[in-house]
C-alpha positions as CSV (number, residue, x, y, z in Angstrom):
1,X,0.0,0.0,0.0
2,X,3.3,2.2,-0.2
3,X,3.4,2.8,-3.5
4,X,0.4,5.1,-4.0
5,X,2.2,7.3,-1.4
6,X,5.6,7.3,-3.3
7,X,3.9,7.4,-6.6
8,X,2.4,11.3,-4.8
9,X,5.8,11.9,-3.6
10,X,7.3,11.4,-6.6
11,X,4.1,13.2,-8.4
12,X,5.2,16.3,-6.3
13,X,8.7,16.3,-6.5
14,X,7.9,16.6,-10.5
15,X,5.6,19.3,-10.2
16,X,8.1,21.4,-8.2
17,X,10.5,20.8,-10.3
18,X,8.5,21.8,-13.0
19,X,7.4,25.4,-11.5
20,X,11.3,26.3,-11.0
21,X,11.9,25.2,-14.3
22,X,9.1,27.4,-15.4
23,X,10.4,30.1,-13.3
24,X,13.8,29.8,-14.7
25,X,12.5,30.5,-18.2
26,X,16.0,31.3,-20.9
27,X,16.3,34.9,-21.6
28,X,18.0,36.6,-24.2
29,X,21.2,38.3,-23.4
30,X,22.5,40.7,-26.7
31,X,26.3,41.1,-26.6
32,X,27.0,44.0,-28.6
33,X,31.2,44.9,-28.9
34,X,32.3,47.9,-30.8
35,X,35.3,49.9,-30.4
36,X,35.7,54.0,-31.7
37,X,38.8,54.8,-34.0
38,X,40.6,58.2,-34.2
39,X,38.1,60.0,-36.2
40,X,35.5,58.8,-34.1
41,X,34.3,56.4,-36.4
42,X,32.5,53.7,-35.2
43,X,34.0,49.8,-36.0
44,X,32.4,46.6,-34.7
45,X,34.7,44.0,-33.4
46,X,33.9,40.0,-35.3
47,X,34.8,36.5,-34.4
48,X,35.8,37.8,-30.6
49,X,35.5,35.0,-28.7
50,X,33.9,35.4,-25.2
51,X,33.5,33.3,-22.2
52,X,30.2,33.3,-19.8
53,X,30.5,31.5,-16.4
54,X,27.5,31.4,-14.1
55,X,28.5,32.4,-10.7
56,X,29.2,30.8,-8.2
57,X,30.5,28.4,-11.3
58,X,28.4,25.1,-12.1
59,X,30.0,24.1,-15.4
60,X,32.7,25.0,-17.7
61,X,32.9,28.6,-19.2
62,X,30.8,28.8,-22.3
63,X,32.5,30.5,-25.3
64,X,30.4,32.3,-28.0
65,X,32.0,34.2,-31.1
66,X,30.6,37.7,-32.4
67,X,29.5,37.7,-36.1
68,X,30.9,40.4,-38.6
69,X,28.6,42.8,-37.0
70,X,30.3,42.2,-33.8
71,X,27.0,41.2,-31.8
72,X,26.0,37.6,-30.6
73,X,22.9,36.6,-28.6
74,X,22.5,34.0,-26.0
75,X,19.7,32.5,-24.2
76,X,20.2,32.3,-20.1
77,X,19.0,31.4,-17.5
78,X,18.2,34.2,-15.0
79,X,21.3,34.4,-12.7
80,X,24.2,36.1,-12.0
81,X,27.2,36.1,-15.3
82,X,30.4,36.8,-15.9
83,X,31.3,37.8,-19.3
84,X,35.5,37.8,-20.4
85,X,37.5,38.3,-23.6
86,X,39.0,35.0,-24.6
87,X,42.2,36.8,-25.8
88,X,42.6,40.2,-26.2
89,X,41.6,41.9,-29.1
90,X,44.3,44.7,-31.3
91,X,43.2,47.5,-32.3
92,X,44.8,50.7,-33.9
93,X,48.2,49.8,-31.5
94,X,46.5,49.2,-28.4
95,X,45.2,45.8,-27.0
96,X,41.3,45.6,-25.7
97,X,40.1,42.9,-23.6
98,X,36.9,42.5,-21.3
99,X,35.5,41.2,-17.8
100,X,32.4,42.1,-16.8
101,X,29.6,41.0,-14.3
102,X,25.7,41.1,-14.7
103,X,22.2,39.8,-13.7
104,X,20.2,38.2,-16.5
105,X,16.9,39.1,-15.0
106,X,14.0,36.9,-15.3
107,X,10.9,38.1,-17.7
108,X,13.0,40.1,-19.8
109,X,16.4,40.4,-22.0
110,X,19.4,41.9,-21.2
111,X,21.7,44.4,-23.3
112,X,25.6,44.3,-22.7
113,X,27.6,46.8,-24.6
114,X,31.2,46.3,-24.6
115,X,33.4,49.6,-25.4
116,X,36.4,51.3,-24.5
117,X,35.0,52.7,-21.7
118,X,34.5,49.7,-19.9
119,X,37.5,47.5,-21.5
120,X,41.0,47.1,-19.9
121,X,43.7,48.5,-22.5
122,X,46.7,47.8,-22.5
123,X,49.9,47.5,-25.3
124,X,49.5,44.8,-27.7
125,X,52.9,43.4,-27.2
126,X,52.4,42.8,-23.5
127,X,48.7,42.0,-23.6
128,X,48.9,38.5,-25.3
129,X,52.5,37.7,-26.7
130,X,51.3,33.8,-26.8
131,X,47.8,34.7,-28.4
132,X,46.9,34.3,-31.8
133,X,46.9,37.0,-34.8
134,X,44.9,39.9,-33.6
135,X,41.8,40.6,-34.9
136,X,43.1,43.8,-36.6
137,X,44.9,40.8,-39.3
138,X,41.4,39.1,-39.5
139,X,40.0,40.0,-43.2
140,X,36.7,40.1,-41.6
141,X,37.7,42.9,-39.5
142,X,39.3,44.7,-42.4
143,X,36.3,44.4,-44.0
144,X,33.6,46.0,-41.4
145,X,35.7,48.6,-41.0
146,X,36.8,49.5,-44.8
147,X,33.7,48.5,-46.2
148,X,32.1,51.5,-46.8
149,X,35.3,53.3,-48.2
150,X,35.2,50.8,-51.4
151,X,32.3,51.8,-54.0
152,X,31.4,50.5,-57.4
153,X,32.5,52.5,-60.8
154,X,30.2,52.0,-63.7
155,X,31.0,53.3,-67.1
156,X,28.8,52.0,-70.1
157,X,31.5,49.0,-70.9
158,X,32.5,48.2,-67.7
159,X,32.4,48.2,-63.7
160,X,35.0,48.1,-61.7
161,X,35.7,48.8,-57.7
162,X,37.1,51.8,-56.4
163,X,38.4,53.7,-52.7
164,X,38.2,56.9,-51.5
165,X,41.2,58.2,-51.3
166,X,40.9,61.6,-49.8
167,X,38.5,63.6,-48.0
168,X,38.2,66.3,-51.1
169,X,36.4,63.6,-53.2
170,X,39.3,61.5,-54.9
171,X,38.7,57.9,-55.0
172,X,41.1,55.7,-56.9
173,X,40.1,52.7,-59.3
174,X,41.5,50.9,-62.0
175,X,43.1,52.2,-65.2
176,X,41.7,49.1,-67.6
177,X,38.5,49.6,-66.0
178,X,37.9,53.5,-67.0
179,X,40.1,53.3,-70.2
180,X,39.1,56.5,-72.3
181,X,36.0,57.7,-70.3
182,X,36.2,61.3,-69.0
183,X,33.1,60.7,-66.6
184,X,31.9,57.8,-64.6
185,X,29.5,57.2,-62.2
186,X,30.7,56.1,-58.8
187,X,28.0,54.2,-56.2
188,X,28.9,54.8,-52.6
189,X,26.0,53.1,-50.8
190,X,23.0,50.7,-51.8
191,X,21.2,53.7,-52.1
192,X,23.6,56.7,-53.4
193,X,24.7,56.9,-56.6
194,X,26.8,59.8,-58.1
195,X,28.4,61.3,-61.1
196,X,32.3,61.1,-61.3
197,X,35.2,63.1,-63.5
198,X,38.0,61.5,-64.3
199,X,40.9,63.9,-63.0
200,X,43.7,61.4,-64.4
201,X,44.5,58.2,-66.2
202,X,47.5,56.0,-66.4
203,X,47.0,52.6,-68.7
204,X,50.4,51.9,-68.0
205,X,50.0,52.1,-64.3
206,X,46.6,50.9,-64.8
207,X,45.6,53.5,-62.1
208,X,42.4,56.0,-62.1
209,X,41.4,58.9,-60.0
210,X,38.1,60.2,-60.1
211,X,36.8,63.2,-58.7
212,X,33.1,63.2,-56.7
213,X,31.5,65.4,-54.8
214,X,32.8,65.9,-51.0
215,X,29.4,67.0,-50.3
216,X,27.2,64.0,-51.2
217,X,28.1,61.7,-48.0
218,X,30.8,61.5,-45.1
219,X,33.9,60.2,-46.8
220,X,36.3,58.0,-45.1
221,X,39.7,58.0,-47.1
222,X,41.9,55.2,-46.6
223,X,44.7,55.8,-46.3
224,X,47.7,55.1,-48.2
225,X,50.8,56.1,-46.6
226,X,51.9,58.4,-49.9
227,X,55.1,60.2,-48.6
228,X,56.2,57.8,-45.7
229,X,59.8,56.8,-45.6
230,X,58.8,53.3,-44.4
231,X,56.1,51.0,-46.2
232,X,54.9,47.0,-45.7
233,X,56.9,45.3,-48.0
234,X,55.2,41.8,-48.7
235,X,57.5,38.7,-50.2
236,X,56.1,35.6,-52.1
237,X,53.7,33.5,-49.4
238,X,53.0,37.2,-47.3
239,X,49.3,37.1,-46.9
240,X,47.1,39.7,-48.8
241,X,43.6,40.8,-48.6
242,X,41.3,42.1,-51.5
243,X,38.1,44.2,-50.8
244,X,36.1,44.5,-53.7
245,X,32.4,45.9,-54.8
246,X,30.9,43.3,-56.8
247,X,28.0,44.5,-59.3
248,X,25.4,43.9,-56.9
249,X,26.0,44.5,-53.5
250,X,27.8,43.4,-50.6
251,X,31.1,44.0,-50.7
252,X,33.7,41.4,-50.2
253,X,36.8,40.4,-48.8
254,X,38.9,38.1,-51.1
255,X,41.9,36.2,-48.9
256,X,45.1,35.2,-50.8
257,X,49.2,35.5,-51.2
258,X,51.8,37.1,-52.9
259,X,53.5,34.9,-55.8
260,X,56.2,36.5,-56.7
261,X,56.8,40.6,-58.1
262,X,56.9,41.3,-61.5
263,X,58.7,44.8,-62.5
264,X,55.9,47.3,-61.3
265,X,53.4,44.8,-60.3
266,X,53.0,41.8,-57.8
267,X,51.8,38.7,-58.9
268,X,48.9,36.9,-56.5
269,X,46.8,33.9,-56.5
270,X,43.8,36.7,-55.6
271,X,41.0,34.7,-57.3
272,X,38.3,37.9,-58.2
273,X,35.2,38.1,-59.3
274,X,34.9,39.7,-63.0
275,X,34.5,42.9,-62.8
276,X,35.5,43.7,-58.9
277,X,38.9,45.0,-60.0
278,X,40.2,48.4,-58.6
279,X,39.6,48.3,-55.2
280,X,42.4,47.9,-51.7
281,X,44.7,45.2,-51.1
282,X,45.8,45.4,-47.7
283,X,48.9,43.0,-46.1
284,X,48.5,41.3,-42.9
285,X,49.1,44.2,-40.7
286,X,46.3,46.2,-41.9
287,X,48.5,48.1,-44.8
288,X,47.4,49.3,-48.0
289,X,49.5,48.0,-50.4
290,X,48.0,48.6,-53.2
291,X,45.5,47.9,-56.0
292,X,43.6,45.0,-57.2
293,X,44.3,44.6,-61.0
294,X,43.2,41.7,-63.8
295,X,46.4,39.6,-64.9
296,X,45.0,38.3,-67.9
297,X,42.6,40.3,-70.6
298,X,41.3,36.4,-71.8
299,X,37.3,36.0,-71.3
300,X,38.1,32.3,-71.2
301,X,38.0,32.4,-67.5
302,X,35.0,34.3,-65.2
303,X,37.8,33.9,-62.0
304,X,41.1,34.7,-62.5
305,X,44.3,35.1,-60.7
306,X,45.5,38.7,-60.2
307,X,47.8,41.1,-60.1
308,X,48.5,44.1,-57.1
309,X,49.4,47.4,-58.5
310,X,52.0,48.7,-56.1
311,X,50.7,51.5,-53.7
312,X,53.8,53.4,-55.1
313,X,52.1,54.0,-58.4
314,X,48.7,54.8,-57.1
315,X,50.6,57.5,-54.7
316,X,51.7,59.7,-58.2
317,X,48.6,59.5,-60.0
318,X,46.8,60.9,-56.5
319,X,49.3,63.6,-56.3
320,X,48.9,64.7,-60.2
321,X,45.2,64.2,-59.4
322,X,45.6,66.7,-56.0
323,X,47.2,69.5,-58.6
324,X,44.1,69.3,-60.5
325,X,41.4,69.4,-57.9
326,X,42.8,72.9,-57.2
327,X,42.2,74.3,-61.1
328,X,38.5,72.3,-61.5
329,X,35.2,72.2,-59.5
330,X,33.8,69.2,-58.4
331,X,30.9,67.3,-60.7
332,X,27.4,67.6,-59.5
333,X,26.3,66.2,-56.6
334,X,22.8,65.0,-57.3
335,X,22.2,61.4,-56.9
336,X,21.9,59.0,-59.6
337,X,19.1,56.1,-59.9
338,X,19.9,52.9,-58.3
339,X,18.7,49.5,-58.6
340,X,15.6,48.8,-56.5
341,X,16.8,47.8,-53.0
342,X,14.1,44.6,-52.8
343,X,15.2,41.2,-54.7
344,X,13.2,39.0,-56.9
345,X,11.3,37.2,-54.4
346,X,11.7,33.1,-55.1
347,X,8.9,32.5,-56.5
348,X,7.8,35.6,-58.9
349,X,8.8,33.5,-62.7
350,X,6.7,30.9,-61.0
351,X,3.0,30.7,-62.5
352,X,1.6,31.0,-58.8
353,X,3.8,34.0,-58.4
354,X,1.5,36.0,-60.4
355,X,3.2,36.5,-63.4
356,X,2.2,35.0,-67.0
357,X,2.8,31.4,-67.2
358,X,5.5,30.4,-69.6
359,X,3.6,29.3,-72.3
360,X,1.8,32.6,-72.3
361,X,4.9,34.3,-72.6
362,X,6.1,31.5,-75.3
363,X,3.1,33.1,-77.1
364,X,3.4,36.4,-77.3
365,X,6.8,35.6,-78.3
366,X,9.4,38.6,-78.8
367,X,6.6,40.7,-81.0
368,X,4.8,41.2,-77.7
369,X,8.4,42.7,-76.2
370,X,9.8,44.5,-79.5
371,X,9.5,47.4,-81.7
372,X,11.7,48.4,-84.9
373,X,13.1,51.4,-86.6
374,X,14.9,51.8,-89.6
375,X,18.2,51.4,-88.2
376,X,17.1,49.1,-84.9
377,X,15.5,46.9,-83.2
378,X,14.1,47.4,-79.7
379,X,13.6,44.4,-77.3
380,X,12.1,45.2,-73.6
381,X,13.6,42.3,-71.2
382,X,11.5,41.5,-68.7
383,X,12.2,39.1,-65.8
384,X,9.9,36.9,-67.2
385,X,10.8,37.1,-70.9
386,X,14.2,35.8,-69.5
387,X,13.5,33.6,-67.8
388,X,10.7,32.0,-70.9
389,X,13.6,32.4,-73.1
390,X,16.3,29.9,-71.3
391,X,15.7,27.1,-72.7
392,X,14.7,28.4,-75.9
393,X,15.2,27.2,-79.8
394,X,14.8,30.6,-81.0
395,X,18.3,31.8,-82.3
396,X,17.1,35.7,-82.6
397,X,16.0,34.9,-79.0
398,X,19.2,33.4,-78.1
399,X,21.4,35.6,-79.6
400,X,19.8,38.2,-77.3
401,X,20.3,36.3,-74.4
402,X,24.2,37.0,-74.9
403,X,24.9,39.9,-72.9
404,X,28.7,39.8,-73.4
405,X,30.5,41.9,-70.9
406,X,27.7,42.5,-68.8
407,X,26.6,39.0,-68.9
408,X,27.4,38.5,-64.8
409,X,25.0,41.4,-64.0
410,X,21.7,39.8,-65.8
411,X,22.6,36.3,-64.4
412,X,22.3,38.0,-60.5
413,X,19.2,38.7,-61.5
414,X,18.5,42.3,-60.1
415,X,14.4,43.3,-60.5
416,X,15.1,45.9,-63.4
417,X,13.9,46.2,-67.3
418,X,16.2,45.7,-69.7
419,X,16.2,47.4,-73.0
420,X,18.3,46.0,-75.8
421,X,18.9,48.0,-78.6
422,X,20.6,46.0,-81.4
423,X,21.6,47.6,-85.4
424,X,19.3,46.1,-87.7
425,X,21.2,43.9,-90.9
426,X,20.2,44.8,-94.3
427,X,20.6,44.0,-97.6
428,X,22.0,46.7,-100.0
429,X,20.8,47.8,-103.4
430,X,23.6,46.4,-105.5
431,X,23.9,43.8,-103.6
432,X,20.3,42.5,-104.2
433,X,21.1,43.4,-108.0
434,X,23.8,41.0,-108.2
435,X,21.9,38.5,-106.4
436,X,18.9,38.9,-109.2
437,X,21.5,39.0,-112.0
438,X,22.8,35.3,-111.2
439,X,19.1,33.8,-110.8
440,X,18.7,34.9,-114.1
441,X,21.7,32.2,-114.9
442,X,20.1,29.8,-112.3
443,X,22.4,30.4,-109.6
444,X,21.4,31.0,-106.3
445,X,23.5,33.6,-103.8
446,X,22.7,33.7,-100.1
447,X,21.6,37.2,-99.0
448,X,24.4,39.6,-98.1
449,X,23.3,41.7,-95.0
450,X,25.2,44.5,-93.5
451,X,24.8,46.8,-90.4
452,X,22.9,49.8,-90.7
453,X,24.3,51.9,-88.0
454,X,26.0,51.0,-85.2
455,X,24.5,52.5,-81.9
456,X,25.0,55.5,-80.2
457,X,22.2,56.5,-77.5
458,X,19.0,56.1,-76.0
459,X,16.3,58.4,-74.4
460,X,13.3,57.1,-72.8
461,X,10.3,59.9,-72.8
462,X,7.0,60.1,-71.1
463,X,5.4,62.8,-73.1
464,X,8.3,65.9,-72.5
465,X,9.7,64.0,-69.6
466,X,12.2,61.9,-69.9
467,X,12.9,58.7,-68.0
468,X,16.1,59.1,-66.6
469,X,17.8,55.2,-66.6
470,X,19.5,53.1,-63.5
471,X,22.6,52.0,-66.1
472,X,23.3,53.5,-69.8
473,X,25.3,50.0,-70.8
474,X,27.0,49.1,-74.1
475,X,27.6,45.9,-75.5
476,X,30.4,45.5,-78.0
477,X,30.0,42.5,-80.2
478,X,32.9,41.2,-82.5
479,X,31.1,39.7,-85.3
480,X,34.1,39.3,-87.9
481,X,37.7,39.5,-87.6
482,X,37.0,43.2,-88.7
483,X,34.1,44.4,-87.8
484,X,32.2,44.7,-84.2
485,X,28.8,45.4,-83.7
486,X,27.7,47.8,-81.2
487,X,24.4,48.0,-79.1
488,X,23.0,49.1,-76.2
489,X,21.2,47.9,-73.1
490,X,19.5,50.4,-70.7
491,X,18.8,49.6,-67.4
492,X,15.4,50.7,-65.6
493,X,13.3,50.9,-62.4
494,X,10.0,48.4,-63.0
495,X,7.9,51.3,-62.2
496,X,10.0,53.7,-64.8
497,X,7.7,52.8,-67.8
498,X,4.2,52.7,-66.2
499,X,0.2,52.6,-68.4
500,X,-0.2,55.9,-66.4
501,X,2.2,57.5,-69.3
502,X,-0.3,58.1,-72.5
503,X,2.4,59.1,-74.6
504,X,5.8,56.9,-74.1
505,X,8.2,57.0,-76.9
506,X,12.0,55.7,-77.4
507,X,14.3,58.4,-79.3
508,X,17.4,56.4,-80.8
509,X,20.3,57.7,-82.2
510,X,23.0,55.8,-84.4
511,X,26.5,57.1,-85.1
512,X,26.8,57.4,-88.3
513,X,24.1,60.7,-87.8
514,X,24.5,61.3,-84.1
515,X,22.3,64.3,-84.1
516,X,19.8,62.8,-85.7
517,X,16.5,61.7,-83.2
518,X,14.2,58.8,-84.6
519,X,11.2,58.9,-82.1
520,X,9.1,55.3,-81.9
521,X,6.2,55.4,-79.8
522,X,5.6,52.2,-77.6
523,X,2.6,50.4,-78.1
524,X,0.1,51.0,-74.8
525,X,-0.6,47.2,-75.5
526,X,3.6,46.2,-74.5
527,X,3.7,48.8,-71.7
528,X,0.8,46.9,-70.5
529,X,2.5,43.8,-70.6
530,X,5.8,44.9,-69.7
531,X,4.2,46.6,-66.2
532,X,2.1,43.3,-65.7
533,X,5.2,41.3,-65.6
534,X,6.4,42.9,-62.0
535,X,3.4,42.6,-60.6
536,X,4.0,39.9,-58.2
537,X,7.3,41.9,-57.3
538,X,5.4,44.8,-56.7
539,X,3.2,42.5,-54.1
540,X,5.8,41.3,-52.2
541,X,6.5,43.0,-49.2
């Protein structure tokens, strides 16, 4: 008859057990651990490693690791913490490392900021001589705290990355990538987007520096060390670091080492995306030396290994560039449109998404998407259109699907309108002549075509207004050993050519008559269809 009773005891025992588990419900404790530079510039601190003890201690320390944005979270029990540094952490010469004591208060989270105000600082030699390579060496940290001084440079050929240099608006970028443009436009946020001069241009250095506006946003240079007596020299196997701006945002660090130098370059096994060119390579320490360059001009390869440009060489072009400054006023400072800051969401080509199923699109074919001129023909790219036109056995359609040098920026898919402009292939009056002359003899000639025009420019107008675009792109084609084509492919806002505009018309221009405008209106009918075809993007949150 005892084991009712125990059976109750146990019963109890349970339920006690289970209101002070209930009462020890896990908060949330945010670790936040930043540290303020010289210019009072704010820099989170990644991969720190911290250990928590409860006190007084039941277990071993548990050690959590900050993520790029130097904050972790972790769920407690209410009770009294210590929080330490792991090792100490280097930054800007000094050594950082924490303790600190709190209560993580049941029914509600708990906030710990670690700062200099509340870290011990010592030297970095005698805080941790044993302790591994500061965090000031970790690419990670180079990269929260440089990001934002490397921006994208966009001409119509070509984008490249680029780095403030100095506080008046100088930001340097690579030579190849500018080549003969006087004017670029330089992207210094996800949002801010602005028109750049080119002050100075070496190809043989293959160093740029453009001019911006100091005015548009707080500028951080980085600096270079131009007139120092003593710079990082870095051997073969010295570690190196690449920030670059990749078409789309983020930017990105890009780890690698130093092969071997060659004359007034250093050879790496840097592995960068096309196009990301032109922006910092720092050494181990921290050190700028110098720029990030292509070794090899082949298309045969999307990665490829690279070269650094020597920090030397990027030091005379900035000081010829500093001369001019002083005898030229800065370009305009109004901002530039930018591509939309919402994605694709997964499943807007889907037919569930809300846009037109593929065999709709299949049937409206590119005559739903195109209009002609004399000289050219005018294809609106839709998201949908693309994608409809991937697995395609239309060769007109495929051959539009080659977007040559800017082939990496469609395939990221960014939520834009695409408008390809492509010269038209004729046959010319003699040339048909001499074709009828030999069917008169029975023989039978193909049909020699030749290019109208090649192209020149674009303008997109809503009535007197013109629809200003996100990107004024050129393709360059090599269709015979002497001859390349040349077309163009505007980049727009889904919203830019709306059915609210009654009167929307595309002005082209080809170069043999540069001055001459050929207005085509478009067709209320594809503006319909065009706007239709973002309308699940335009629904997703």
């Amino acid at each position: 008859m005892r084991t009712p009773f125990v059976l109750t005891l146990l019963l109890s025992i349970l339920a006690l057990a289970g209101a002070h588990t209930a009462g020890q419900e896990l908060r949330v404790l945010h670790i936040k651990v930043v540290l303020v530079d010289a210019d009072l510039s704010t820099t989170p601190v990644p991969r720190h490693a911290l250990l928590i003890s409860d006190n007084p201690a039941t277990s071993t320390p548990r050690r959590v690791v900050t993520g790029l944005d130097g904050t972790v979270d972790v769920r407690l029990r209410p009770g009294n913490y210590t929080v330490e540094s792991d090792r100490p952490v280097a930054f800007r010469g000094k050594a950082y490392q924490w303790t600190q004591v709190l209560d993580v208060v049941a029914g509600r989270d708990s906030i710990l900021e670690l700062t200099a105000d509340n870290a011990e600082i010592g030297s970095v030699t005698a805080a941790a001589p044993t302790a591994a390579a500061p965090v000031e060496n970790d690419p990670s940290f180079l990269l929260t705290e440089w990001q934002a001084s490397v921006v994208s440079i966009w001409t119509a050929t070509a984008h490249a990355s680029g780095f403030v240099v100095g506080a008046n608006g100088l930001v340097a970028t690579s030579g190849r990538a500018v080549g003969s443009a006087a004017s670029v436009e330089v992207q210094l946020t996800r949002s801010v987007k602005v028109a750049g001069s080119v002050l100075v241009s070496d190809p043989a250095r293959d160093v740029a520096v453009v001019r911006i506006d100091p005015a548009v946003a707080p500028l951080r240079p980085l600096p270079l060390g131009c007139g120092q007596t003593t710079k990082t020299h870095v051997a073969a196997g010295h570690a190196i670091f690449a920030i670059g701006a990749p078409p789309l945002p983020p930017n990105e660090m890009t780890p690698g080492a130093v092969l071997r130098g060659e004359g007034h370059a250093i050879a790496s096994d840097l592995l960068l995306r096309a196009g990301s060119e032109g922006g910092p390579v720092f050494a181990a320490d921290g050190t700028v030396v110098g720029i990030s360059s292509i070794a090899d001009d082949s298309d045969a390869r999307r990665d490829r290994n690279s070269r650094i440009i020597p920090v030397e060489d990027t030091c005379v072009l900035v000081a010829a560039a500093e001369k001019k400054v002083k005898e030229t006023s800065p370009p305009g400072g109004a901002h530039l449109p930018v591509e939309p800051m919402r994605r694709l969401p997964e499943n807007a080509l889907k037919p569930e998404g809300g846009l037109k199923k593929d065999a709709e699109r299949r049937t409206v074919g590119l005559t739903g998407y195109q209009l002609s001129s004399s000289d050219f023909d005018v294809t609106f790219m839709t998201p949908s259109l693309l994608d409809a036109a991937r697995d395609t056995a239309d060769t007109v359609l495929r051959r539009l699907m080659d977007f040559g040098n800017w082939s990496d920026y469609v395939a990221a898919a960014p939520p834009v309108l695409l408008v390809r402009v492509t010269p038209r292939l004729v046959e010319g009056f003699w040339t048909k002549v001499a074709r009828g002359a030999a069917m008169t003899q029975g023989v039978m000639l193909p049909a020699i075509a030749r290019l109208t025009s090649g192209f020149s420019r674009m303008r997109v107008l809503c009535g007197d207004r013109e629809v200003a675009p996100i990107h004024p792109f050129r393709i360059d084609t090599r269709i015979s050993e002497s001859e390349t084509i040349s077309e163009g492919l505007y980049v727009f806002d889904p919203d830019a050519l709306a059915p609210s505009c009654a009167d929307l018309k595309v002005v082209l221009y080809s170069q043999k008559q540069p001055q001459k405008a050929d207005a085509r209106a478009v067709d209320s009918g594809m503006v319909q269809r065009i706007w239709d075809d973002f309308a699940s993007y335009r629904a997703t949150p």
